[in-house]
C-alpha positions in Angstrom: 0.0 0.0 0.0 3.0 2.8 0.9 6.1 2.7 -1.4 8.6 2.2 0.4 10.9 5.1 -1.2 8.1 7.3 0.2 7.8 6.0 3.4 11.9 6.2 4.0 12.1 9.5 2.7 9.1 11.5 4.7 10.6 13.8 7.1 8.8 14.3 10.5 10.5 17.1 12.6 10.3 16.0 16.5 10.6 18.7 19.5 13.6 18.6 20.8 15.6 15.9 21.1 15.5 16.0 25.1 12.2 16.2 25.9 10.1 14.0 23.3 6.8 13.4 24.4 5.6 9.4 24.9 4.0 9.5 21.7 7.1 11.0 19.6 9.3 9.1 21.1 7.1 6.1 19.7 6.6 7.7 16.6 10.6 8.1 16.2 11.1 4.2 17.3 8.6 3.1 14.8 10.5 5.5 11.5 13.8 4.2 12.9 12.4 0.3 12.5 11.0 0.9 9.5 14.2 2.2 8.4 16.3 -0.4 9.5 13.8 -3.1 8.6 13.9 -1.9 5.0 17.3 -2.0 5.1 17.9 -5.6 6.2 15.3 -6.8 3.9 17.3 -5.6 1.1 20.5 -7.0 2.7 18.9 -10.3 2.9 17.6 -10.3 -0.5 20.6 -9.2 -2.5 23.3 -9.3 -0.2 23.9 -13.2 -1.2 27.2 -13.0 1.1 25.7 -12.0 4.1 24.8 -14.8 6.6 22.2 -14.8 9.3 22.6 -15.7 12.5 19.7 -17.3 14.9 20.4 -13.9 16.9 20.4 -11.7 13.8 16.9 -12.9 12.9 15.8 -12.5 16.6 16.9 -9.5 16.6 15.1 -8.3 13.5 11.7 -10.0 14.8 12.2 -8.2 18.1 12.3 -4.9 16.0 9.7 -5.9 14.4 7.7 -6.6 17.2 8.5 -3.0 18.9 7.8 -1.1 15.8 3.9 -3.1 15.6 3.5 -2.3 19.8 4.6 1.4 19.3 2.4 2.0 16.2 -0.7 0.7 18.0 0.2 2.6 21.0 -0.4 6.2 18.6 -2.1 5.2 15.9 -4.6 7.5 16.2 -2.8 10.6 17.5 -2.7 13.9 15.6 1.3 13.7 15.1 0.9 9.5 14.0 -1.5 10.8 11.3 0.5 13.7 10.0 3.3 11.5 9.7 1.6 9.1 7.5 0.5 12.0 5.6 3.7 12.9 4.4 4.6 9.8 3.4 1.7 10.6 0.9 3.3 13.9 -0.2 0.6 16.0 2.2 2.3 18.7 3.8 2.5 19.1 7.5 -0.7 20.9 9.0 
């Protein structure tokens, strides 16, 4: 449903680093998974020299996992909806 150029690529600005509320901080965890979740996907397809460990895929799943907790967490707050927003090309209200 979201490309996934799009979705890497939308810029969210956050208060300041220091004093994130609960729901940025969630926000920023879940754009940091998707990030590096993207990025091993891509490793594992193409990268045919790279081997997985048991704890490399844990890992991932755990990410995963976090990034599918904090999403439902803010799903339906005002700075979760702008965000996906912008991965649509809406600007920022």
């Amino acid at each position: 449903m979201f490309e996934h150029r799009k979705m890497g690529q939308a810029v969210f600005k956050f208060s300041d680093k220091n004093s994130l509320t609960a729901v940025e901080a969630d926000l920023k965890k879940v754009i940091g998974a998707f990030t590096q979740l993207q990025e091993d996907r891509y490793t594992a397809d193409y990268d045919i020299g790279r081997i997985w460990s048991r704890t490399d895929v844990t890992n991932t799943l755990a990410l995963a996992d976090e990034a599918f907790k904090a999403w439902r967490n803010i799903r339906k707050e005002k700075i979760a909806q702008d965000h996906l927003m912008t991965m649509f090309g809406a600007r920022r209200a």
